[in-house]
MOPAC internal coordinates of N, CA, C and O (Angstrom, degrees):
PM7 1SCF
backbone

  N    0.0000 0     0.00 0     0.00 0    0    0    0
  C    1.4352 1     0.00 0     0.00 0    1    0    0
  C    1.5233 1   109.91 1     0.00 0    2    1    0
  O    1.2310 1   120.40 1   -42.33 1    3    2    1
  N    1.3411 1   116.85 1   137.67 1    3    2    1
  C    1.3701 1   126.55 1   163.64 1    5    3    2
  C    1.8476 1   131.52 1   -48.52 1    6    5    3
  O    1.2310 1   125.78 1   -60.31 1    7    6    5
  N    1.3339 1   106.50 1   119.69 1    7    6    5
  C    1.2279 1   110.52 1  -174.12 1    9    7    6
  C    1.7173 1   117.42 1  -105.90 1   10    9    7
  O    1.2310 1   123.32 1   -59.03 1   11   10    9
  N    1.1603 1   111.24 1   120.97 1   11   10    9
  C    1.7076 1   114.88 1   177.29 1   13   11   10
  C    1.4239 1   110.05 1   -97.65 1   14   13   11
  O    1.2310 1   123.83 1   -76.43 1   15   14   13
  N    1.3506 1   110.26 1   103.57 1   15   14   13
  C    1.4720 1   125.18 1  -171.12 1   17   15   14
  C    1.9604 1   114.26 1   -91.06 1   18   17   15
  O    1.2310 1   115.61 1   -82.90 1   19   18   17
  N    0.9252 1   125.93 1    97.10 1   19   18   17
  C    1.3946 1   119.00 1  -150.17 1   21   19   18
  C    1.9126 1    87.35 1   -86.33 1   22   21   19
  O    1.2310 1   131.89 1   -16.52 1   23   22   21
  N    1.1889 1    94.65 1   163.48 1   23   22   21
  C    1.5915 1   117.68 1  -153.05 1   25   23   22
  C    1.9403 1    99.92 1   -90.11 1   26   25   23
  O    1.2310 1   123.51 1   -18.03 1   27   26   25
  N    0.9415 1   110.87 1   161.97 1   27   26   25
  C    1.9830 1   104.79 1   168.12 1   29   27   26
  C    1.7071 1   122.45 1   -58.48 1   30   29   27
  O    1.2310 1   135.61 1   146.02 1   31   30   29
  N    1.4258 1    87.39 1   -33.98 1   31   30   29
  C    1.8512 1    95.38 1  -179.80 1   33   31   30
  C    1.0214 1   118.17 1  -113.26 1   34   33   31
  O    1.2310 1   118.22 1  -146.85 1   35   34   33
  N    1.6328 1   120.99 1    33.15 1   35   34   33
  C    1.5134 1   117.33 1  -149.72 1   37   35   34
  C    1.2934 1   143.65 1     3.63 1   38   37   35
  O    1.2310 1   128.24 1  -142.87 1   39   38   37
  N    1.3174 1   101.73 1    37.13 1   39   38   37
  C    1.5312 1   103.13 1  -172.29 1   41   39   38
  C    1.6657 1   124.54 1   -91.48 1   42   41   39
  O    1.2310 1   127.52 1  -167.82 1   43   42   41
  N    1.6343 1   103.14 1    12.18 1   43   42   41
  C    1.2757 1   116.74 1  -166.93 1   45   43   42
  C    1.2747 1   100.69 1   176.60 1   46   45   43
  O    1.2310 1   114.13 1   -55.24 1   47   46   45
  N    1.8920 1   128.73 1   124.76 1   47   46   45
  C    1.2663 1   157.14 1   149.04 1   49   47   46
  C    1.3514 1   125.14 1   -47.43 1   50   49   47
  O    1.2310 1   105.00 1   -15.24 1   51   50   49
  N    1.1700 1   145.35 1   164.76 1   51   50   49
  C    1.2405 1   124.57 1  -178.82 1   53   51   50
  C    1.8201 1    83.64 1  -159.18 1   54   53   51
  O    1.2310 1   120.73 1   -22.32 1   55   54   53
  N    1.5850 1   116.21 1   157.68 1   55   54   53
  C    1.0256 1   107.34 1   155.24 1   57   55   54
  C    1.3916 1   141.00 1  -136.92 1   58   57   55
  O    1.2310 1   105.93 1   -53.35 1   59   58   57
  N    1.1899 1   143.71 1   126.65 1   59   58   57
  C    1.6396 1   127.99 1  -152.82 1   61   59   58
  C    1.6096 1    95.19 1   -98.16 1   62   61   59
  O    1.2310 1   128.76 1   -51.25 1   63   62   61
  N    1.4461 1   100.72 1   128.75 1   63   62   61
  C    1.6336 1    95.81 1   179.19 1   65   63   62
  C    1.8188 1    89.50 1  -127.19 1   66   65   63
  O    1.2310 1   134.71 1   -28.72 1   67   66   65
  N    1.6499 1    89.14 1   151.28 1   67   66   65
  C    1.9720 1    93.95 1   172.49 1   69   67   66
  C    1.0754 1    76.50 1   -79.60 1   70   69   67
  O    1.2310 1   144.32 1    -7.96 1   71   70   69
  N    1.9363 1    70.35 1   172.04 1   71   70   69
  C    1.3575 1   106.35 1   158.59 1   73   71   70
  C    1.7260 1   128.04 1   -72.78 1   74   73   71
  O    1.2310 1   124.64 1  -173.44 1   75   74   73
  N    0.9474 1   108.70 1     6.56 1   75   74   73
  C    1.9729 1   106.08 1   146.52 1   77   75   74
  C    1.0334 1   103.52 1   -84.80 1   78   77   75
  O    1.2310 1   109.23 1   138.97 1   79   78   77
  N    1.4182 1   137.78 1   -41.03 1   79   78   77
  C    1.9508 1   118.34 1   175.50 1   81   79   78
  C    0.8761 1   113.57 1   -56.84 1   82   81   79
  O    1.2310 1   119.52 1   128.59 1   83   82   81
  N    1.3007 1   118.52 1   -51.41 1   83   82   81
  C    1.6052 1   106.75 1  -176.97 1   85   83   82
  C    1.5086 1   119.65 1   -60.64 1   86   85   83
  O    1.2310 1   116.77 1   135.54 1   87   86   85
  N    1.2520 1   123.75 1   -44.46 1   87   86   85
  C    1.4977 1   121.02 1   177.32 1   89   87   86
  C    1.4073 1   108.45 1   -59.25 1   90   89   87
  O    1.2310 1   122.48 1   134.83 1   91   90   89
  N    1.7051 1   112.85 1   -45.17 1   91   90   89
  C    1.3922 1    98.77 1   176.79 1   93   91   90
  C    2.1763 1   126.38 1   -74.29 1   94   93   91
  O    1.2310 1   129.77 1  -171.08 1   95   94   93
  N    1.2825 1    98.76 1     8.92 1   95   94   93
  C    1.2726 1   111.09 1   166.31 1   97   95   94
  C    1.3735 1   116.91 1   -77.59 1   98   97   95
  O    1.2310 1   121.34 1   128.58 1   99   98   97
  N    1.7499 1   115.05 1   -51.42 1   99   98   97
  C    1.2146 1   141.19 1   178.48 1  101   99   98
  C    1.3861 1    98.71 1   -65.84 1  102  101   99
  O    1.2310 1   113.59 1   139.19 1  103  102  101
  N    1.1725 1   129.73 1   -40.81 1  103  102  101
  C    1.9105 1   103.24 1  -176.01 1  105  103  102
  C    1.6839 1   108.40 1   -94.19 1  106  105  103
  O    1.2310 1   126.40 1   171.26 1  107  106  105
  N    1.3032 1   105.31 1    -8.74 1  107  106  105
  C    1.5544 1    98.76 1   162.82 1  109  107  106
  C    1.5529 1   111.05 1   -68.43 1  110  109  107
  O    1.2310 1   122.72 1   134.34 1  111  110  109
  N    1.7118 1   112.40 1   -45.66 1  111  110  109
  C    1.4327 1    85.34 1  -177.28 1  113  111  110
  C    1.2753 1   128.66 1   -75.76 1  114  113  111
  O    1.2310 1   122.34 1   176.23 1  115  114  113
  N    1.4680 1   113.13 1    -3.77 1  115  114  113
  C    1.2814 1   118.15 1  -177.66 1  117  115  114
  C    1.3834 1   106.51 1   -81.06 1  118  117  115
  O    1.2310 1   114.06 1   164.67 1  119  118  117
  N    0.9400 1   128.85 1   -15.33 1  119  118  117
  C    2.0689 1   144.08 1  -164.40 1  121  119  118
  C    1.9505 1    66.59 1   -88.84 1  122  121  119
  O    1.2310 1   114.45 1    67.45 1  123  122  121
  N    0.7929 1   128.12 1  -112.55 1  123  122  121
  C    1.6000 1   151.38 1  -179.53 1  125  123  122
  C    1.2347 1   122.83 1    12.72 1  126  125  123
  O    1.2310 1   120.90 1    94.83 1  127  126  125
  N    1.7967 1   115.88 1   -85.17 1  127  126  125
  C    1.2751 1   117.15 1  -175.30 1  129  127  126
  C    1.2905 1    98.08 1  -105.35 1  130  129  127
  O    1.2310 1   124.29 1   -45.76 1  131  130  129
  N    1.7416 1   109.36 1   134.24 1  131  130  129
  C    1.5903 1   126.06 1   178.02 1  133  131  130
  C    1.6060 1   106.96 1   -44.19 1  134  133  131
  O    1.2310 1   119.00 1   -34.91 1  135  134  133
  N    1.1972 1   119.52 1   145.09 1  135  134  133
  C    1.3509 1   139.34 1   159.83 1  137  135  134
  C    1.7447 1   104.22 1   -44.66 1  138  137  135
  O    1.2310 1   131.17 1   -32.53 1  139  138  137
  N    1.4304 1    96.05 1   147.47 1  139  138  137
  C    1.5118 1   118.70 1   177.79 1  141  139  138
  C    1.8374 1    92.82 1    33.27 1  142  141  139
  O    1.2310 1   119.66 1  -123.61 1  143  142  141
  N    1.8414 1   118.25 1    56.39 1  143  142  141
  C    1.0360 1   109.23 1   129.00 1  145  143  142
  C    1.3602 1   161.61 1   -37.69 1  146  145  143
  O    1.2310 1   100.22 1   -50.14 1  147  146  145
  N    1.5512 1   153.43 1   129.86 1  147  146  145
  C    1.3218 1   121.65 1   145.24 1  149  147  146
  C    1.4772 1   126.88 1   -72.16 1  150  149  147
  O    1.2310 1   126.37 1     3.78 1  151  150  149
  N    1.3239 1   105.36 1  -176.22 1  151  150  149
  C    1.4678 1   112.13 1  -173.99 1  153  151  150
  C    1.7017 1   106.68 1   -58.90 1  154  153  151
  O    1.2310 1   121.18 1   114.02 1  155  154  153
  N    1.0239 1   115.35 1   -65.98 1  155  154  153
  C    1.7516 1   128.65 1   175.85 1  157  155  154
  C    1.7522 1   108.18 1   -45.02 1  158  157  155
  O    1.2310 1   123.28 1   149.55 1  159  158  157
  N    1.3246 1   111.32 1   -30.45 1  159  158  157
  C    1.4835 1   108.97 1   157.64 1  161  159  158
  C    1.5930 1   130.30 1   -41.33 1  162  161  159
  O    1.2310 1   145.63 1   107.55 1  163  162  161
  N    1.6251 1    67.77 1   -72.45 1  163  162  161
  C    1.7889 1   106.07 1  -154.08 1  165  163  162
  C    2.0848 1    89.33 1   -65.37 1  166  165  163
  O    1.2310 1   114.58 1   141.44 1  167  166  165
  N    1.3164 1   127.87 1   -38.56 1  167  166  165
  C    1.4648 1   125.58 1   164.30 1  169  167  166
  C    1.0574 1   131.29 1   -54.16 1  170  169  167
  O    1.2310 1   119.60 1   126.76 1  171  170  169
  N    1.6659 1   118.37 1   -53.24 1  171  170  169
  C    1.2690 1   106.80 1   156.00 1  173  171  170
  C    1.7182 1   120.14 1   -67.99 1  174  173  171
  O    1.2310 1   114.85 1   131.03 1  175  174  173
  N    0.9568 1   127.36 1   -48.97 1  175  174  173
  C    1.7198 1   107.54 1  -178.21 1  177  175  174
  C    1.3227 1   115.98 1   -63.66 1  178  177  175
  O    1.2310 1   114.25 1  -169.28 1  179  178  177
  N    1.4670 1   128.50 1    10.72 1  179  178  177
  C    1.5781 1   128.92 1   175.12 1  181  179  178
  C    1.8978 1    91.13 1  -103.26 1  182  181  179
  O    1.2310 1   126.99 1   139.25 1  183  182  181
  N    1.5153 1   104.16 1   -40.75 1  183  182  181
  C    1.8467 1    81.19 1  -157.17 1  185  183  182
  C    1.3664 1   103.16 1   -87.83 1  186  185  183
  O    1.2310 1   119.33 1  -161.81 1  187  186  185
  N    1.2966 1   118.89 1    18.19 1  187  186  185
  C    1.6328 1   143.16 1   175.89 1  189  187  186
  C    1.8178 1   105.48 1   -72.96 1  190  189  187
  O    1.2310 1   123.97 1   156.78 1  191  190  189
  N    1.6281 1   109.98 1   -23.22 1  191  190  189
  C    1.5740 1   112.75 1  -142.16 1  193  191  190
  C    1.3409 1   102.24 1  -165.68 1  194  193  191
  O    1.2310 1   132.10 1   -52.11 1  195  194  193
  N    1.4676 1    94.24 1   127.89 1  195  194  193
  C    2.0768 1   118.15 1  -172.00 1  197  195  194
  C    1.2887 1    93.58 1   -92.07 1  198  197  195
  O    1.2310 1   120.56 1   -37.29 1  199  198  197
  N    1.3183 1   116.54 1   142.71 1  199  198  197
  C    1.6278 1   132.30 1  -179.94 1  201  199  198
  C    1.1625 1    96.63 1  -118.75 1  202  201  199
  O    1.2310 1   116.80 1   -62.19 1  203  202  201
  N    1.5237 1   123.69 1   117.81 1  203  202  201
  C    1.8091 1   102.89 1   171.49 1  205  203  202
  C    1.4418 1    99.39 1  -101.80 1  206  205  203
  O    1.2310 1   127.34 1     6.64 1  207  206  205
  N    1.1206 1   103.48 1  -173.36 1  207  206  205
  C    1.6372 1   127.12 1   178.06 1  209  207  206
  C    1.2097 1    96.50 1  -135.16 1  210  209  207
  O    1.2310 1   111.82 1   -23.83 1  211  210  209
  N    1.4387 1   133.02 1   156.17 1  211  210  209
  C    1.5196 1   160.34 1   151.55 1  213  211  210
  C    1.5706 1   112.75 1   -70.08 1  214  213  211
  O    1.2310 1   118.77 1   -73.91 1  215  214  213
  N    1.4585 1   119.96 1   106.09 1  215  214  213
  C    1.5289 1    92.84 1  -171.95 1  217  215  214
  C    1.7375 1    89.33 1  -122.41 1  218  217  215
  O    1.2310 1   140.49 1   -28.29 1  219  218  217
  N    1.6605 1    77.84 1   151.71 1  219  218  217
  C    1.5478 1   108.43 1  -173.09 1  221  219  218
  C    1.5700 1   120.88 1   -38.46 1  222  221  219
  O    1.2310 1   115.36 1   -53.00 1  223  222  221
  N    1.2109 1   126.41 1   127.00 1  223  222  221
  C    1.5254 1   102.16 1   173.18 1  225  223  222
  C    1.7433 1   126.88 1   -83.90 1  226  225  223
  O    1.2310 1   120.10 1   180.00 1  227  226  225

């Protein structure tokens, strides 16, 4: 599960994700933007679509 690690001056979040977040990041985008995308693709079909994460309690 995803961890939101808050900063000394809070001026910035950070987040530690396992390695199941990350894979489950990676097969969302692969579910997502078509294979052998371009860039102008692969941007619009990401800012098309919210990815959540599970964060730690």
């Amino acid at each position: 599960m995803a961890r939101i690690i808050e900063s000394e001056n809070f001026s910035r979040r950070i987040i530690k994700m396992s390695v199941d977040d990350v894979i489950s990041v990676v097969q969302d985008y692969q579910r997502i933007v078509p294979r052998g995308a371009d860039y102008y693709t692969t941007r619009c079909a990401l800012s098309d679509t919210v990815i959540y994460i599970p964060e730690e309690c």
